[in-house]
C-alpha positions as CSV (number, residue, x, y, z in Angstrom):
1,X,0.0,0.0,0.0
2,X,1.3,4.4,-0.5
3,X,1.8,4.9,2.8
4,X,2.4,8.8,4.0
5,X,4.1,9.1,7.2
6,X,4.0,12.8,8.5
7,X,6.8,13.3,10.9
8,X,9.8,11.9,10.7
9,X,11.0,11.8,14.7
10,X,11.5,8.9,16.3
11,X,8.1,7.0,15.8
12,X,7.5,8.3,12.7
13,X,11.2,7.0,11.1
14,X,10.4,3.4,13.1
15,X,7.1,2.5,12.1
16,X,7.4,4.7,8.7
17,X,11.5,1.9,7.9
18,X,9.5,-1.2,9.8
19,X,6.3,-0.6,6.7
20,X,8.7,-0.1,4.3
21,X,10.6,-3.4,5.5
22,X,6.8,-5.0,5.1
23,X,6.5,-4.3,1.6
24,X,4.6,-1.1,1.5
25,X,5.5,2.0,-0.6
26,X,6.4,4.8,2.4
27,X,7.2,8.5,2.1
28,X,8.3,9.9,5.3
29,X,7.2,14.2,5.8
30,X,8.7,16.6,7.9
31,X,8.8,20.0,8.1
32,X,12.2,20.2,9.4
33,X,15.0,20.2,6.2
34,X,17.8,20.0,7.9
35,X,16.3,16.1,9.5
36,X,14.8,15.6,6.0
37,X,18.4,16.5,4.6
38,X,20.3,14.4,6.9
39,X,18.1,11.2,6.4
40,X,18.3,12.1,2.4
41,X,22.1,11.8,3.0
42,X,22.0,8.5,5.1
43,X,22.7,10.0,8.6
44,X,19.4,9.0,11.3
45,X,19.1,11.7,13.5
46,X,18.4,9.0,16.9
47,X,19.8,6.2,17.9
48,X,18.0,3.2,17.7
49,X,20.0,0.0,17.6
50,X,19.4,-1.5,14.0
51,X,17.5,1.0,12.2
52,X,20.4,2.6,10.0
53,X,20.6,-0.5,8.5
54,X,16.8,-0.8,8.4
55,X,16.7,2.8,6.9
56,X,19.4,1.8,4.4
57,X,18.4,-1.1,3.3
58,X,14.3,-0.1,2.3
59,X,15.7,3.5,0.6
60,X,18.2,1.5,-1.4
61,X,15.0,-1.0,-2.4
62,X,12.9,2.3,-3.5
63,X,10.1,2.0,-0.7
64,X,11.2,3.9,1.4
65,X,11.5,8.0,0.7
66,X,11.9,11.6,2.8
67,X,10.4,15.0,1.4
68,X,9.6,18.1,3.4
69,X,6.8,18.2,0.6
70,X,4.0,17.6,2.3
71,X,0.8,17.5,-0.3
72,X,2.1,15.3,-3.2
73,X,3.0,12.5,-0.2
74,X,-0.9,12.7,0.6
75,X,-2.2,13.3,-2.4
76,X,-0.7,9.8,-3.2
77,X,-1.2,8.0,-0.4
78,X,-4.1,5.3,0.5
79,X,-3.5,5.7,4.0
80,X,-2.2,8.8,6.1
81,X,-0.5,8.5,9.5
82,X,0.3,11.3,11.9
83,X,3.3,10.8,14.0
84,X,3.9,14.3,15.6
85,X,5.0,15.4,18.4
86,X,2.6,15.5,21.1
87,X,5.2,17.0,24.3
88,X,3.2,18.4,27.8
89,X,2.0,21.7,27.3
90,X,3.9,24.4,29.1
91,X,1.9,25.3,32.6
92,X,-0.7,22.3,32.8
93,X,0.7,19.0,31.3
94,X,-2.2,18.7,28.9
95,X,-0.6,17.0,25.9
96,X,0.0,19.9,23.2
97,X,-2.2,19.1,20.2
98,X,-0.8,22.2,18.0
99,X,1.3,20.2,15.6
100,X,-1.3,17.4,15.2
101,X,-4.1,19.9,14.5
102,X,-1.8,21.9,12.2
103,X,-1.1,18.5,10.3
104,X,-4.8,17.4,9.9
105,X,-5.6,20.9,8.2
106,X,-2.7,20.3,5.8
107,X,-3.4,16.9,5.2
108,X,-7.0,17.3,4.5
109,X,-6.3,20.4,1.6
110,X,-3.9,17.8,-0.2
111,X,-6.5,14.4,0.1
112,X,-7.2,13.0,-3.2
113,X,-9.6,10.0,-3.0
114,X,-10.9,7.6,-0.4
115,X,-7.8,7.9,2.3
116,X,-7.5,6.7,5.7
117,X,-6.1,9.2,8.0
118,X,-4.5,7.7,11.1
119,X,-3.3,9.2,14.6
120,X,0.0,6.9,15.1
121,X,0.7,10.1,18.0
122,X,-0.2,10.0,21.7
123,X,-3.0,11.6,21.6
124,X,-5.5,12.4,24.6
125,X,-9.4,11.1,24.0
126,X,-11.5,12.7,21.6
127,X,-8.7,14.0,19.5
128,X,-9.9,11.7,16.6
129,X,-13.1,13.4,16.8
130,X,-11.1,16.8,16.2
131,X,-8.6,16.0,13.6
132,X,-11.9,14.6,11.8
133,X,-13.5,18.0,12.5
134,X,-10.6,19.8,11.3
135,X,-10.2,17.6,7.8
136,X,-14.1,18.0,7.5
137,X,-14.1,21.9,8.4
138,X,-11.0,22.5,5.7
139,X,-12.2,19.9,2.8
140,X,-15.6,19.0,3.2
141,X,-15.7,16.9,0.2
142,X,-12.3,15.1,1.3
143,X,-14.1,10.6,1.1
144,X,-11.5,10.6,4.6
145,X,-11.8,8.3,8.0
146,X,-10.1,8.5,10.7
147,X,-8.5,6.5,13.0
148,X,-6.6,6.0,16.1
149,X,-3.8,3.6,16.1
150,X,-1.4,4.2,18.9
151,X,2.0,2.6,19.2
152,X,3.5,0.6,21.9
153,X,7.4,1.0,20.9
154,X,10.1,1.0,23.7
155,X,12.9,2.5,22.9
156,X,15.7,0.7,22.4
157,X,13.7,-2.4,21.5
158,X,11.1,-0.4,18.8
159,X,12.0,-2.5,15.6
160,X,11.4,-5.6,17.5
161,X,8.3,-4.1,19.1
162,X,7.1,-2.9,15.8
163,X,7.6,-6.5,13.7
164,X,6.8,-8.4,16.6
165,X,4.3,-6.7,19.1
166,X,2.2,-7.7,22.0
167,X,-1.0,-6.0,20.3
168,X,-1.8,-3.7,17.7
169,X,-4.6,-1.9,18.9
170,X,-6.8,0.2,15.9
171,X,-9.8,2.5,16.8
172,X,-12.1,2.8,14.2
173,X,-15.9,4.4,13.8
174,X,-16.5,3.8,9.9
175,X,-15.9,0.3,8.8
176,X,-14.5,0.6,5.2
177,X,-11.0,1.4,7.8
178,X,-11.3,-2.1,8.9
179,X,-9.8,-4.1,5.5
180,X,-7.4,-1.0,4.8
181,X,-6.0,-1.5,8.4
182,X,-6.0,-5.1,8.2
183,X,-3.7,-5.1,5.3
184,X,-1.2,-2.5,6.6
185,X,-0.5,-5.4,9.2
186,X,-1.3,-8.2,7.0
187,X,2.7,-8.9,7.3
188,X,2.6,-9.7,10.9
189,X,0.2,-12.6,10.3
190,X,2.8,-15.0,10.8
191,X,3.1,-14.3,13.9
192,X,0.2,-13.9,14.8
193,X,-0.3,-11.1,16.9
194,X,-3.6,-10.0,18.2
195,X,-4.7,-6.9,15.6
196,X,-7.7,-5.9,18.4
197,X,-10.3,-3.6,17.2
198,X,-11.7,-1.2,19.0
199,X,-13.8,2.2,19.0
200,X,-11.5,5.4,18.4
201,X,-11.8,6.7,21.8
202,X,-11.5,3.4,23.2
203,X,-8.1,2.9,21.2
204,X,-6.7,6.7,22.4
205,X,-7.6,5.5,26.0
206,X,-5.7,2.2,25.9
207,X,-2.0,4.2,25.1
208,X,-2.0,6.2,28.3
209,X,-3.9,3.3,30.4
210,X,-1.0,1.0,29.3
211,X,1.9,3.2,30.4
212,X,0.1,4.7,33.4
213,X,-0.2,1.1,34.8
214,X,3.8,0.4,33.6
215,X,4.6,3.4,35.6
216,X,2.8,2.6,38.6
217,X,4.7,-0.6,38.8
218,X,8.0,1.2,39.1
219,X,6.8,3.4,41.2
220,X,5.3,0.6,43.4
221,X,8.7,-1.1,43.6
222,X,10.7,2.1,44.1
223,X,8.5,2.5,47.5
224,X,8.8,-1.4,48.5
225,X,12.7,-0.8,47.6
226,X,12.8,2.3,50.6
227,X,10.6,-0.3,52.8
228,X,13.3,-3.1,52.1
229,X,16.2,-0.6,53.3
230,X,14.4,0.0,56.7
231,X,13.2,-3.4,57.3
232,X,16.3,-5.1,56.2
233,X,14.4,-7.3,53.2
234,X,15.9,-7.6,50.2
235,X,13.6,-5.6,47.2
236,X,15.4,-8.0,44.3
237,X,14.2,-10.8,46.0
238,X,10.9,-9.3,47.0
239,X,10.1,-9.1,43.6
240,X,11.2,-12.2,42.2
241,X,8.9,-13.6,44.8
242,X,6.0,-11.3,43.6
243,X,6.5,-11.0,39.9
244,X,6.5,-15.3,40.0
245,X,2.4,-14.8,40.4
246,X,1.1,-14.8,36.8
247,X,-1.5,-11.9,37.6
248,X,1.7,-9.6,38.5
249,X,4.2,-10.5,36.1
250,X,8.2,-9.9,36.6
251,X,8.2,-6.8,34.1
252,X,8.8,-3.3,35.5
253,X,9.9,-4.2,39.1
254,X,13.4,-3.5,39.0
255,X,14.1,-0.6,41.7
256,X,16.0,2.3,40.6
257,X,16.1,6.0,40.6
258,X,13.1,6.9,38.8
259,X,11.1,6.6,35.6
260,X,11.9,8.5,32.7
261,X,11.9,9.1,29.0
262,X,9.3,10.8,26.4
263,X,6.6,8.7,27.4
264,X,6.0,8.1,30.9
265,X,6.3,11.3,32.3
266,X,4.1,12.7,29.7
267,X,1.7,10.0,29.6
268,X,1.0,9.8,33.0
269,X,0.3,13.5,33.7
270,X,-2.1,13.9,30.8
271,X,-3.9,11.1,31.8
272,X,-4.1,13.1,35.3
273,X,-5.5,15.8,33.5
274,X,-8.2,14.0,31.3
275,X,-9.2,12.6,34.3
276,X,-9.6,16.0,35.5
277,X,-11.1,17.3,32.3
278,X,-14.0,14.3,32.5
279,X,-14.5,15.0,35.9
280,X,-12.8,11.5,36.9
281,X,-10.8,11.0,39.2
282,X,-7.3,9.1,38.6
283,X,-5.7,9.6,42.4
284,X,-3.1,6.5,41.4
285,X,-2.0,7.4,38.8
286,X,-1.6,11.0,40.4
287,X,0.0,9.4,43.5
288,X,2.4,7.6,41.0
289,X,3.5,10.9,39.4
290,X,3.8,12.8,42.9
291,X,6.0,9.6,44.2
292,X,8.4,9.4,41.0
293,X,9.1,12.9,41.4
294,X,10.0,12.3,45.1
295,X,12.2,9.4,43.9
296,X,14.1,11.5,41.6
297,X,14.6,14.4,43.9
298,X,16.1,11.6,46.4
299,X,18.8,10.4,44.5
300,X,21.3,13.2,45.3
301,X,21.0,12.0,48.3
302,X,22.1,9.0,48.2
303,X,25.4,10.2,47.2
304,X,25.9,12.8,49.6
305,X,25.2,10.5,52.6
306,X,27.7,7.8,50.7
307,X,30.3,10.4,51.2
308,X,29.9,11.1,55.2
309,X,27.2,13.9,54.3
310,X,29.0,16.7,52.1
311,X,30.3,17.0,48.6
312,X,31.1,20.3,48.4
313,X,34.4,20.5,46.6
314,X,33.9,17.0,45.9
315,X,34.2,15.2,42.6
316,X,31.5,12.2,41.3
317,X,31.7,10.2,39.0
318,X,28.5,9.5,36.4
319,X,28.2,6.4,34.8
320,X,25.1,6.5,32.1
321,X,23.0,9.9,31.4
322,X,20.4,8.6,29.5
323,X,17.1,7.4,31.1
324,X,17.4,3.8,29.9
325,X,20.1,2.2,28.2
326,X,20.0,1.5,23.9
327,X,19.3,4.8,23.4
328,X,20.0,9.1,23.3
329,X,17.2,10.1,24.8
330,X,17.6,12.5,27.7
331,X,14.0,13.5,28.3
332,X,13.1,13.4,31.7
333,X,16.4,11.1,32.6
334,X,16.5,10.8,36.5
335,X,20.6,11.5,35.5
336,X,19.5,15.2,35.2
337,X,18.3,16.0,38.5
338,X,20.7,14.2,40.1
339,X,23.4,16.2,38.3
340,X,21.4,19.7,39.4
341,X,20.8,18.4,43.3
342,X,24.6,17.3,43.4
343,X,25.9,20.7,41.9
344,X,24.1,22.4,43.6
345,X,25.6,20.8,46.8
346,X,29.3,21.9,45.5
347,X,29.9,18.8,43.9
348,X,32.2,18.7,40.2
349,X,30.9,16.0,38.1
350,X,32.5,13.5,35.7
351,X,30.3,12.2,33.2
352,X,30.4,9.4,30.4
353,X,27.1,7.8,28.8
354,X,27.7,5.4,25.5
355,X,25.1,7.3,23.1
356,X,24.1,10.6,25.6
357,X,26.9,13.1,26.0
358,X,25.5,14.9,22.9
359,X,22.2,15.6,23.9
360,X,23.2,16.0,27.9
361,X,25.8,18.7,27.1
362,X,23.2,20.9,26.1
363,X,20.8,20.1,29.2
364,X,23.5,20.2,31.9
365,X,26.7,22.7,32.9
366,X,29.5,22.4,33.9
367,X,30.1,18.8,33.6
368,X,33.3,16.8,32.2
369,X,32.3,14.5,29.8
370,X,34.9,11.6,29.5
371,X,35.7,8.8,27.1
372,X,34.9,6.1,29.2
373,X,34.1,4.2,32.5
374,X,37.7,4.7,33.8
375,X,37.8,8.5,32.3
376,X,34.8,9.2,34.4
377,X,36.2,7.3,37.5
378,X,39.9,9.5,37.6
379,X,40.0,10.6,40.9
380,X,36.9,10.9,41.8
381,X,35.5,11.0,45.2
382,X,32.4,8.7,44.4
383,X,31.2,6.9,41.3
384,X,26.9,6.8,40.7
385,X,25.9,4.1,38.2
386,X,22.9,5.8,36.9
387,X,21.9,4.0,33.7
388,X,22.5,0.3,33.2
389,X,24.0,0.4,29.9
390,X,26.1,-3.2,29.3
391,X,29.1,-1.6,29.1
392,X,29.2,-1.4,32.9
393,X,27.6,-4.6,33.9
394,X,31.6,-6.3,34.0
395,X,33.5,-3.4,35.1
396,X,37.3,-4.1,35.8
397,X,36.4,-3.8,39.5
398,X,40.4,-3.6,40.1
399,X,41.5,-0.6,37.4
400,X,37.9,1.0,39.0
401,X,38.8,1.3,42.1
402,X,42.6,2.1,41.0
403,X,41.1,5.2,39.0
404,X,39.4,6.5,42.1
405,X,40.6,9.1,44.4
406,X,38.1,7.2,47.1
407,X,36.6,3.7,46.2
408,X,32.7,5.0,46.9
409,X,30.4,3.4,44.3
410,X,26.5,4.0,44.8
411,X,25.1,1.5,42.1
412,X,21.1,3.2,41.5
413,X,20.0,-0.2,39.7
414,X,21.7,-3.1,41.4
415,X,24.0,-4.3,38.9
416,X,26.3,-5.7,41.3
417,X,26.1,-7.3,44.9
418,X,27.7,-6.0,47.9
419,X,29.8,-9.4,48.4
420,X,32.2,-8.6,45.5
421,X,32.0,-5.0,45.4
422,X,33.4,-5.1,48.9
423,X,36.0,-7.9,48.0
424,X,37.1,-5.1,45.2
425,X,38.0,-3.0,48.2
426,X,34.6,-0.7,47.6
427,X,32.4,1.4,50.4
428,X,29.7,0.1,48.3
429,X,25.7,1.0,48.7
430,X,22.8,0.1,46.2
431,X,18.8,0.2,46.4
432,X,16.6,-1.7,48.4
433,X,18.9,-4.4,49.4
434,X,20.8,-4.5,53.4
435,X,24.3,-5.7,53.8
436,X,24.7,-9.5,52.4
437,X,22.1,-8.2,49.3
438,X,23.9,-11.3,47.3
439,X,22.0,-13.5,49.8
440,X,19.3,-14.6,47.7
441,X,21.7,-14.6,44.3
442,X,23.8,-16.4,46.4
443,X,21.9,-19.5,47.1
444,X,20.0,-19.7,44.2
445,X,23.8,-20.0,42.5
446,X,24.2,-22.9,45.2
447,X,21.0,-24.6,44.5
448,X,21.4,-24.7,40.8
């Protein structure tokens, strides 16, 4: 199928490469030239393990294009998705619907023919119902639908997400959408995944539910991880023990410093404010957003306790700025505020992230970026494992500790257990586990 794709960010460059990769003809819009110039000349403006070579390899087969040319992409294409940005607007957290709105009325001057017009954004409820308003108001004789199909992609893992999903949810009100839809996806029939079918508002729902209900997991084990620390349980145990019950699952219940990223935060505060728009109360998922912001605030912390209470004049160490590993994404990392809380305590910070440094260096001051692990452990005072990238899961604990000035390491996502941290010669601390947190490891190693 002529596929238009407009926006060419991150979900828009995924799902417009993993169509192409299906077999469909895809021309990706956007109306910034310089992204549109640098995917012309083969350079993808994120990182997302695998898709240069995805991006390669379907514009070297012809089915996959870029324009900033907007109307000739519609005016061709049998189906229409927006994938714009839909960020938290400035002062209330509603989700900003200006460049979706702004692409429905150019989209429905250049229609030509029956076309199905498809919100692939985030998207609060009812906004189907508008962008169909909008198409209607500016071409009342545009043969359009509209539909809301959401996507699920994680970053890091979005090609694999896309080709092989959990669900592909699609919101429709007029059924001629229904075989169009089915044969966008008709590729994933072999593996069969479940193509649900839903009403629109239904479908926009379903996107925030999901991640609201991801978030509130994290959040949940965040809060069990602070109860472990004064009890003296161990939180990686705990939920091993509670993720083993098939109604809970083990996904998401890996303590650490905080959620973050371009969809959670976002997500779960306009879902907040739809609830307050319907008059319906979502106090969880509120409670959830009040508690990760707690969580991140905490994290400085951490650090300044691990060094007797005062950094000033100090140097730390960062290891990972991003807010998950396998990708560049800074938004909302919990590395930021951690940064701010520690400067602002007098601390100098070292700094080294795999993919990152670009896109932190122009969120943070005053921070040495380094070249590696070891570059970011010279002489510092304390080193903060922040993001779990594998490039520090099998530190050389030796030439670590050698590098430091004092061998403090405060590991925010339990990579490694006390026992051989200490062994190393480290004044070691982690989250939600008490001294002897390789206890349960331990003898599970021994049983097996």
């Amino acid at each position: 199928m002529r596929i238009a794709m407009i926006g060419s960010g991150y979900v828009g460059l995924v799902s417009g490469a993993c169509f192409a990769d299906f077999g469909h003809e895809v021309v990706c819009v956007d109306q910034n030239a310089e992204r549109i110039a640098s995917l012309n000349a083969g350079k993808i403006p994120i990182f997302e393990p695998g898709l240069d070579a995805l991006v390669a390899e379907t514009v070297k087969a012809g089915r996959l294009r870029f324009t900033t040319d907007l109307a000739p992409a519609v005016a061709s294409a049998e189906v229409v998705f927006i994938a714009v940005g839909t960020p938290s607007r400035r002062g209330d957290g509603h989700a900003d619907l200006s460049f979706v709105e702004a692409a429905s009325a150019e989209i429905a001057a250049a229609l030509s023919g029956f076309t199905v017009v498809v919100t692939k954004s985030t998207v609060p409820v009812g906004t189907g119902d508008k962008v169909e308003a909008i198409i209607r108001a500016t071409n009342p004789a545009a043969d359009v639908v509209v539909v809301s199909n959401p996507e699920f992609l994680r970053e890091g893992a979005a090609i694999e997400d896309f080709k092989r999903p959990d669900r592909v949810i699609v919101g429709i009100e007029d059924e001629r959408a229904l075989p169009v839809m089915t044969e966008i996806y008709r590729p994933l029939s072999l593996n069969a995944p479940p193509l649900l079918f839903v009403d629109r508002r239904t479908a926009e729902l379903t996107k925030y539910a999901g991640n609201a209900f991801l978030a509130m997991k994290i959040a949940f084990i965040n809060e069990m991880a602070d109860l472990c620390e004064k009890t003296g349980a161990n939180v990686q145990d705990l939920a091993r023990g509670i993720g083993l019950d098939g109604r809970i699952g083990s996904k998401f219940l890996n303590a650490g410093p905080g959620y973050g990223g371009s969809c959670f935060p976002k997500d779960t505060l306009a879902l907040v404010r739809i609830g307050e728009e319907f008059g319906s109360a979502v106090s969880l998922v509120e409670t959830t957003v009040a508690s990760n912001e707690r969580r991140k605030a905490s994290m400085a912390g951490r650090v300044i306790a691990a060094l007797e209470g005062n950094v000033s004049g100090k140097r730390v160490g960062i290891l990972g700025l991003t807010f998950k590993p396998n990708t560049d994404d800074m938004r909302d990392s919990p590395a930021l505020p951690l940064i701010a809380d520690l400067q602002a305590a007098g601390a100098q910070i070292r700094a080294y992230d795999p993919e990152g440094m670009d896109a932190a260096s122009t969120l943070v001051d005053s921070v040495t970026f380094c070249s590696d692990a070891y570059d970011a452990a010279a002489d510092v005072d304390a080193l903060v494992l922040v993001t779990e990238w594998n490039a520090f899961r099998s530190l050389d604990l030796t030439r670590l500790r050698d590098a430091m000035a004092r061998p403090v390491f405060v590991d925010l996502r339990n990579v490694y257990r006390d026992k051989e941290m200490e062994a190393a010669g480290f004044a070691y601390s982690s989250i939600g586990r008490p001294n002897g947190s390789g206890r349960g490891a331990d003898r599970r190693a021994a049983a097996e």
